[in-house]
C-alpha positions as CSV (number, residue, x, y, z in Angstrom):
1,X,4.4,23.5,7.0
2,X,1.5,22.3,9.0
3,X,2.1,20.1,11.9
4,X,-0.3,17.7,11.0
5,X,0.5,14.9,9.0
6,X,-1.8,14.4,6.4
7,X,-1.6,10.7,4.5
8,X,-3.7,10.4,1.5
9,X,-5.9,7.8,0.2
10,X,-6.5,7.0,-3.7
11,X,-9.8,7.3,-4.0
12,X,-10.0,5.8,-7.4
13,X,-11.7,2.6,-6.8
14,X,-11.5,0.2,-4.0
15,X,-12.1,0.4,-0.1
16,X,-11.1,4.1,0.6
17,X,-13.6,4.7,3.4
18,X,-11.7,2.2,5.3
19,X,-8.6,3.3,5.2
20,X,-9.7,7.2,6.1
21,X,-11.1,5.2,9.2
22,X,-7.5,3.5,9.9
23,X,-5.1,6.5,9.3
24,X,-7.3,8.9,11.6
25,X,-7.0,6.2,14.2
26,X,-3.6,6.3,13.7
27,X,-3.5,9.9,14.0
28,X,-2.9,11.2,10.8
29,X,-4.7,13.7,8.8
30,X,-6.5,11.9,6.2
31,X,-7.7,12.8,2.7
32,X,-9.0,11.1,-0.7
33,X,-6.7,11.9,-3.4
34,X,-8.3,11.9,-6.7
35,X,-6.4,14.8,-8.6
36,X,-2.5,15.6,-8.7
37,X,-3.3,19.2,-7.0
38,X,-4.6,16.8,-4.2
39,X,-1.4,14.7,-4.2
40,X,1.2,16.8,-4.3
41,X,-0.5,18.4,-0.3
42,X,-0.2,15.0,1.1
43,X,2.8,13.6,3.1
44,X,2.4,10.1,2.4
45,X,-0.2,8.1,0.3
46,X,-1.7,4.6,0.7
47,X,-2.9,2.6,-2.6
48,X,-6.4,1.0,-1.6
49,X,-7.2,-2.5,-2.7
50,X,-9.7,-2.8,-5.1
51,X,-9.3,-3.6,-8.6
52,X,-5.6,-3.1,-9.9
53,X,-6.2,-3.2,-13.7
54,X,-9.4,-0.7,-13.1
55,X,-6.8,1.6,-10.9
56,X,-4.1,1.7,-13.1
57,X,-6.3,2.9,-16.1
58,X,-8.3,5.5,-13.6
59,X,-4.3,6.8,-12.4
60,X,-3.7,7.5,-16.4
61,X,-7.4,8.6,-17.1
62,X,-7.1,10.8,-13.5
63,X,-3.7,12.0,-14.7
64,X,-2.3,11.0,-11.5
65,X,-0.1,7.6,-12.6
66,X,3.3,10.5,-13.7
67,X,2.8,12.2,-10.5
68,X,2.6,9.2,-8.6
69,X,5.8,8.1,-9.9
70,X,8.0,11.1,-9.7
71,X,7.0,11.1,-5.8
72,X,7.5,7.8,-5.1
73,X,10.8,8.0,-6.8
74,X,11.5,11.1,-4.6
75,X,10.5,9.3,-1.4
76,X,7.4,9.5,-0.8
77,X,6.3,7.5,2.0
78,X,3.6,5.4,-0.1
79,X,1.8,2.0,1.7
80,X,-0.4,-0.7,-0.6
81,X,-2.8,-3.3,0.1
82,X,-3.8,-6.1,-1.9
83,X,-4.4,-4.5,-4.9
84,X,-2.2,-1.5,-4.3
85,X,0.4,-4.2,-3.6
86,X,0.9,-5.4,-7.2
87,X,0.4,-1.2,-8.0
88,X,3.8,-0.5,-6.0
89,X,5.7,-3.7,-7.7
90,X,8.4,-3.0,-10.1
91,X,7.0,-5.8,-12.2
92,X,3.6,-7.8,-12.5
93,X,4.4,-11.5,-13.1
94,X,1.2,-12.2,-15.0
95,X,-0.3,-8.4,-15.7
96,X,-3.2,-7.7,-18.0
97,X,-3.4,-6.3,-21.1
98,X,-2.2,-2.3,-20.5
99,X,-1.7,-2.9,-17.1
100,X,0.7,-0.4,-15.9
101,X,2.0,-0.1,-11.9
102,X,3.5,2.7,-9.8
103,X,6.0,0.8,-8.9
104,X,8.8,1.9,-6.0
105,X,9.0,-2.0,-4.8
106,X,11.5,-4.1,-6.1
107,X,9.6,-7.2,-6.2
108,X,7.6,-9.4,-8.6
109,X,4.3,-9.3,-8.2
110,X,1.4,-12.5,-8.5
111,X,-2.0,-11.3,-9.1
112,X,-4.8,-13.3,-7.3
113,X,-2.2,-15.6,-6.1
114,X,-4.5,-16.8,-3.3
115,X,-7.4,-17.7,-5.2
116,X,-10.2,-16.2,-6.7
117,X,-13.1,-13.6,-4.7
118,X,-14.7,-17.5,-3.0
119,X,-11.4,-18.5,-1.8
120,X,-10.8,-15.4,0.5
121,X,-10.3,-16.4,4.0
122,X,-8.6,-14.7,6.8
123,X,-5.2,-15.5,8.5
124,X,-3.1,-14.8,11.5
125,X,0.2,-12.8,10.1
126,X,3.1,-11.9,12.2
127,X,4.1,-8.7,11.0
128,X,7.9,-7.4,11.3
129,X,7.6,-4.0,13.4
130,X,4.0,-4.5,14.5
131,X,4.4,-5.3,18.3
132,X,2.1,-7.5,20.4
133,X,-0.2,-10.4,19.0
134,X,0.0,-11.3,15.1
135,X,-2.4,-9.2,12.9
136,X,-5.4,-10.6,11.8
137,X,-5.0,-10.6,7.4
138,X,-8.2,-10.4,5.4
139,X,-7.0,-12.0,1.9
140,X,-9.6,-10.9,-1.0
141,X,-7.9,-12.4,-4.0
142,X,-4.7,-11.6,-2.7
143,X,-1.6,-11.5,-4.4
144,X,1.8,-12.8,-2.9
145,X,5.0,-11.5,-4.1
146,X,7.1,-14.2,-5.7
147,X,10.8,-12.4,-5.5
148,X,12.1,-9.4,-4.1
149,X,15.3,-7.5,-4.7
150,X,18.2,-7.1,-1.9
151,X,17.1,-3.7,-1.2
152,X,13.8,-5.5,0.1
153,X,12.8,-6.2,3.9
154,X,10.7,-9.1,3.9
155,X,8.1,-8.0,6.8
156,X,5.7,-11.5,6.9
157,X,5.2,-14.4,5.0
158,X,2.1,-16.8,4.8
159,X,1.7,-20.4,4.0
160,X,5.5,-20.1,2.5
161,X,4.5,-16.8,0.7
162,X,6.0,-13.1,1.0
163,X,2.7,-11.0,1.8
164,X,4.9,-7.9,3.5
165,X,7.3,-6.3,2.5
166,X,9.2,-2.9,2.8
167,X,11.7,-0.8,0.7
168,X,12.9,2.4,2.1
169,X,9.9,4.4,2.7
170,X,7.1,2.0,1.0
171,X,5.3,-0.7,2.4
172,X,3.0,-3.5,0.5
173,X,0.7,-6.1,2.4
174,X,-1.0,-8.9,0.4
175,X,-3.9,-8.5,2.9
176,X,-6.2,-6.2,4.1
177,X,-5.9,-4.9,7.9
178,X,-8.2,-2.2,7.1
179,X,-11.3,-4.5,7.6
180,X,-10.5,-5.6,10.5
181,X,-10.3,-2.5,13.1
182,X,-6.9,-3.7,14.1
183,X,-4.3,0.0,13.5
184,X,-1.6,-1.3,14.0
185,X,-0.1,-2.0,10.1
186,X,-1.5,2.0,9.8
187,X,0.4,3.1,12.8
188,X,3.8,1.7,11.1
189,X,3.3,3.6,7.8
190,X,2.1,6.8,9.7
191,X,5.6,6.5,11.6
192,X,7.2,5.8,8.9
193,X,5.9,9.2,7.1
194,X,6.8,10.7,10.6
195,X,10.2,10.0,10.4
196,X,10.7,10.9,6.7
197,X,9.4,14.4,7.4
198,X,11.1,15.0,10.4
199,X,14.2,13.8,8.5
200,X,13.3,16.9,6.0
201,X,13.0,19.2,8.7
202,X,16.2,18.8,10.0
């Protein structure tokens, strides 16, 4: 096993360059995913934000949505924005038509909660486990998550919504830090795919 960590990105649709940027700031290894060969050499994997209808057909088109799964239910260390939010929720509260998710998140999901693309706005979030001053969220038709399950660690809310959350080794933010050259959110899910493979070293 190499000693890098190496976090992918699916690079399906949405703002992968971004977080390629993030994840090498936070000194990972980072790659686009795009095929399940590519998947199954990553340590972790972050779900870009984007379009989640279009990125649940391009997982079953890609032939990634069954690998996805199977290592998210084996532990995966696995972090969504926006988008790859309502990808990681057990259940969409208002999904499209053959919109499937990932899921590994025991939570309900609202799509475009927020508003629609003219009503995104940014917002200061505290986020549990991100030290110092409150992250700066960039909400782009943002979902929030209406309910969560008691296996759920509630990480931030805004304006009386969840928009963080954690279960076990996956992480889901409403918002996107990505855009806003703050690491921090990045540097939590990199040490959170840190721990779980030094766990499996042991």
């Amino acid at each position: 096993m190499s000693d890098s960590l190496v976090i992918g990105v699916l690079a399906l649709q949405g703002d992968v360059r971004e977080h390629l940027t993030a994840l090498a700031a936070a000194g990972a290894v980072a790659r686009p995913v795009r095929r399940p060969e590519e998947l199954a050499e990553v340590d972790g994997l972050v779900v870009p934000g984007g379009e989640s209808t279009t990125i649940s057909k391009l997982a079953v088109l890609f032939g990634l949505m069954e690998p996805l799964r199977a290592r998210v239910r084996d532990g995966m260390p696995v972090y969504g924005t926006c988008a790859g939010m309502i990808m990681l929720a057990d259940k969409i509260l208002d999904p499209r038509s053959g919109q499937e998710t990932v899921g590994g998140i025991d939570m309900i999901v609202r799509r475009n909660a927020f508003g629609r693309q003219n009503e995104s706005f940014e917002a200061a979030v505290d986020v549990r486990g991100v030290t110092g001053d409150p992250v700066e969220g960039v909400f782009i038709r943002a979902p929030w998550v209406e309910s969560v399950g008691a296996g759920v660690e509630v990480l931030a809310e805004h304006a009386g919504h969840i928009v963080a959350v954690r279960q076990g080794n996956a992480l889901a933010t409403s918002f996107h830090p990505e855009l806003t050259g703050d690491h921090r959110v990045h540097a939590l899910f990199v040490d959170i795919a840190r721990a779980k493979r030094a766990a499996e070293s042991l």
